[in-house]
C-alpha positions in Angstrom: 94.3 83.9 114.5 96.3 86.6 112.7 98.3 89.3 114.6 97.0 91.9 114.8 98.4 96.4 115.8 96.0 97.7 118.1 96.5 101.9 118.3 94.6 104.3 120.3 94.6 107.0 117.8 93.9 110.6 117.9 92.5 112.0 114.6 92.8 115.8 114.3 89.1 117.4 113.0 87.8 120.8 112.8 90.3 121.9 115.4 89.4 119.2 118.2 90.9 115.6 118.8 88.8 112.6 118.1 89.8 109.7 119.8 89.7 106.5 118.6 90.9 102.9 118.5 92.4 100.9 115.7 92.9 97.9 115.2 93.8 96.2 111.8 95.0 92.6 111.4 98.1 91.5 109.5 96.9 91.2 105.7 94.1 92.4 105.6 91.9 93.8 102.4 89.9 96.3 104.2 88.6 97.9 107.1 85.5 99.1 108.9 85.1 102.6 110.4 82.0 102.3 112.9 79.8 105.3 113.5 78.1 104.9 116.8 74.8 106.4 117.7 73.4 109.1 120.0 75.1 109.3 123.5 77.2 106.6 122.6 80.9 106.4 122.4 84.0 104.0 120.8 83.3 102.1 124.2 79.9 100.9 122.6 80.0 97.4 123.9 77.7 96.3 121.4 79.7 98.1 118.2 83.0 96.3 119.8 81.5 92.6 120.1 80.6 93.2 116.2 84.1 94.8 115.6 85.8 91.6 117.1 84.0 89.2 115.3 84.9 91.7 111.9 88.2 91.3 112.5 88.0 87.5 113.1 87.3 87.5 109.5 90.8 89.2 108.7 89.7 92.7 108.6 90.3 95.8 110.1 88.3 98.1 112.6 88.4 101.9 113.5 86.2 102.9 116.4 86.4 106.6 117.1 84.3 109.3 118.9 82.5 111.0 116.5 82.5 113.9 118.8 84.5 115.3 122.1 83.4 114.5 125.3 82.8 118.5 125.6 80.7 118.3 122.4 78.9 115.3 123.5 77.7 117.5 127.0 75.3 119.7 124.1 72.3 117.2 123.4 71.5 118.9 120.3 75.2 117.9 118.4 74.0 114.3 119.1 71.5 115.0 116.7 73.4 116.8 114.0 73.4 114.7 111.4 75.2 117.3 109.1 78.3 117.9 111.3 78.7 113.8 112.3 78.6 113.0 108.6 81.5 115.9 108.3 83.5 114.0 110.7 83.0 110.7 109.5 83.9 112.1 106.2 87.3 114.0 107.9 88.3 110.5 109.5 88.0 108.6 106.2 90.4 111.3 104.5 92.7 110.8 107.9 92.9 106.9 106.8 93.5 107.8 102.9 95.9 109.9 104.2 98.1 107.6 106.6 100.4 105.2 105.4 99.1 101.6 106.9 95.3 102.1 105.8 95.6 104.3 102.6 95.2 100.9 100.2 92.8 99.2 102.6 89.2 99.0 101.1 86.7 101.3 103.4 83.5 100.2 104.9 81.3 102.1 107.3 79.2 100.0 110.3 76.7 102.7 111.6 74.1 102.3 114.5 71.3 104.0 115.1 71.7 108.0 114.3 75.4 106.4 113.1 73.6 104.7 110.2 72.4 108.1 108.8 76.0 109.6 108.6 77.7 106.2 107.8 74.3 106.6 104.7 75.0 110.6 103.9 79.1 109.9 104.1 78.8 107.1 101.5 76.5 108.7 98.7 79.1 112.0 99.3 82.4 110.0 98.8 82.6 107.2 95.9 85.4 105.2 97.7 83.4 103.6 100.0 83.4 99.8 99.2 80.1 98.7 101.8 78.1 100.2 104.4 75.8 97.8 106.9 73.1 99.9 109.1 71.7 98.1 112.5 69.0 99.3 113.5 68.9 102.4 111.6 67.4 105.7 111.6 67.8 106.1 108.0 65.1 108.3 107.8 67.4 111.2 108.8 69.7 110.0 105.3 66.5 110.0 103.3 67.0 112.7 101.2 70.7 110.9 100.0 69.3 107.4 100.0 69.4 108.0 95.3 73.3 108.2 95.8 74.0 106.0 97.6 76.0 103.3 95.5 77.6 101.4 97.8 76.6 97.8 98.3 74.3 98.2 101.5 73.0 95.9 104.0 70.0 96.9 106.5 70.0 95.2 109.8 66.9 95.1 112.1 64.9 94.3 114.7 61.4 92.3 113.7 59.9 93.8 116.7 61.6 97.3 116.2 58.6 98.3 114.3 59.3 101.4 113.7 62.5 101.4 112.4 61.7 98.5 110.4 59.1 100.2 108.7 61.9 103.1 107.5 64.6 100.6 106.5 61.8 99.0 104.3 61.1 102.1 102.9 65.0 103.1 102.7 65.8 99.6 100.7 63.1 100.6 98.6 65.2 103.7 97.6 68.9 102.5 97.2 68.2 102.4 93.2 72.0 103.0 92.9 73.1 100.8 95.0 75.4 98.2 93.5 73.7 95.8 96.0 71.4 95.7 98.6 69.9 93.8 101.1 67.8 93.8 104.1 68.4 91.6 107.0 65.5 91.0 110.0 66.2 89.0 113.3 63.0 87.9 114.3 62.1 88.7 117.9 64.9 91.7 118.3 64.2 95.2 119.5 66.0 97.9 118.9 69.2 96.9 120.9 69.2 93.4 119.9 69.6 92.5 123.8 68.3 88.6 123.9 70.0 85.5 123.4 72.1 84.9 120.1 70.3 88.4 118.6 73.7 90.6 119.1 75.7 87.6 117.5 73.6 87.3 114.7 73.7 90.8 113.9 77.7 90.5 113.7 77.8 87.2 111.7 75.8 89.0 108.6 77.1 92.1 109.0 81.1 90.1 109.2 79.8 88.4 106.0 79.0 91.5 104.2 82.1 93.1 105.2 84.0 90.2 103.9 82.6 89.6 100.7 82.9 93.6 99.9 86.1 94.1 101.3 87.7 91.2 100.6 
């Protein structure tokens, strides 16, 4: 296994401190900013298990807080698309920026309300190489979904019904998109609890990473 730096970071944004962890293995291509959903944190135990399996493949991982745990007391800033897209953006110019990550390719993993503002961040910048959504609520990107053009892999649930139904319609709409796929794991709800569901989630997405970031 390649050695790897592990840094807890602090990322300076809109006057506060995001907080993050990254980790990026020695040679590798590129590296995967997560976005993690509502009332979730860079502690995400489900966003690390994919994150170590990502850099398994030889590629790097930034898991941050997309917002303070002040900010994260106001329900409502969970829910603001706009302003966690900002910050996404604002940390992916904080990588461009720092010597270490500025040549590495950039994807975005994004879960849940994290997958809208991993969608919105991607059709705004064009130097994003891949993005991979589980269990997204893309609805909330919908009105970006045109511009996206970065190759884009859905991830969901079979028995997440509801989510399924807009990541249909969302891969129906990624008429830019240099590639895109959508990905189902029979049986899964929305947090992919049972057996082998989380792992097969962080095989495809680990795949599409590597392929577009290699």
């Amino acid at each position: 296994m390649a050695e790897r730096d592990e840094e807890l970071v602090s990322i300076p944004v809109d006057g506060v401190e995001l907080e993050g962890m990254l980790e990026v293995p020695d040679g590798a291509s590129g590296l995967v900013v997560f976005a993690h959903g509502s009332g979730s944190s860079r502690k995400s135990p489900r966003n690390n298990f994919v994150a170590e399996v990502i850099r398994d493949r030889g590629l790097g991982t930034l898991l941050f807080d997309l917002l303070t745990e002040e900010e994260d007391r106001v329900r409502e800033n969970r829910f603001d698309i706009p302003l966690l897209t900002d910050r996404l953006v604002a940390v992916t110019d904080w990588l461009r920026d720092r010597e270490g990550t500025s040549d590495l390719a950039v994807g975005y993993f994004g879960s849940s309300t994290g997958a809208a503002s991993a969608l919105r961040a991607a059709a705004r910048r064009g130097d994003v190489d891949a993005v991979v959504s589980r269990g997204g609520r893309v609805d909330l990107a919908s009105e970006v979904l045109g511009e996206v053009r970065a190759p884009t892999l859905f991830v969901v649930g079979g028995d997440d019904t509801q989510v399924l139904e807009r990541n249909r319609e969302a891969h129906e709409e990624l008429v830019l998109a240099a590639e895109r796929e959508l990905h189902v794991v029979p049986g899964a709800g929305h947090l992919f609890e049972g057996e082998g569901e989380l792992e097969e989630v962080a095989d495809v997405a680990a795949d599409w990473f590597a392929e577009h970031l290699g």
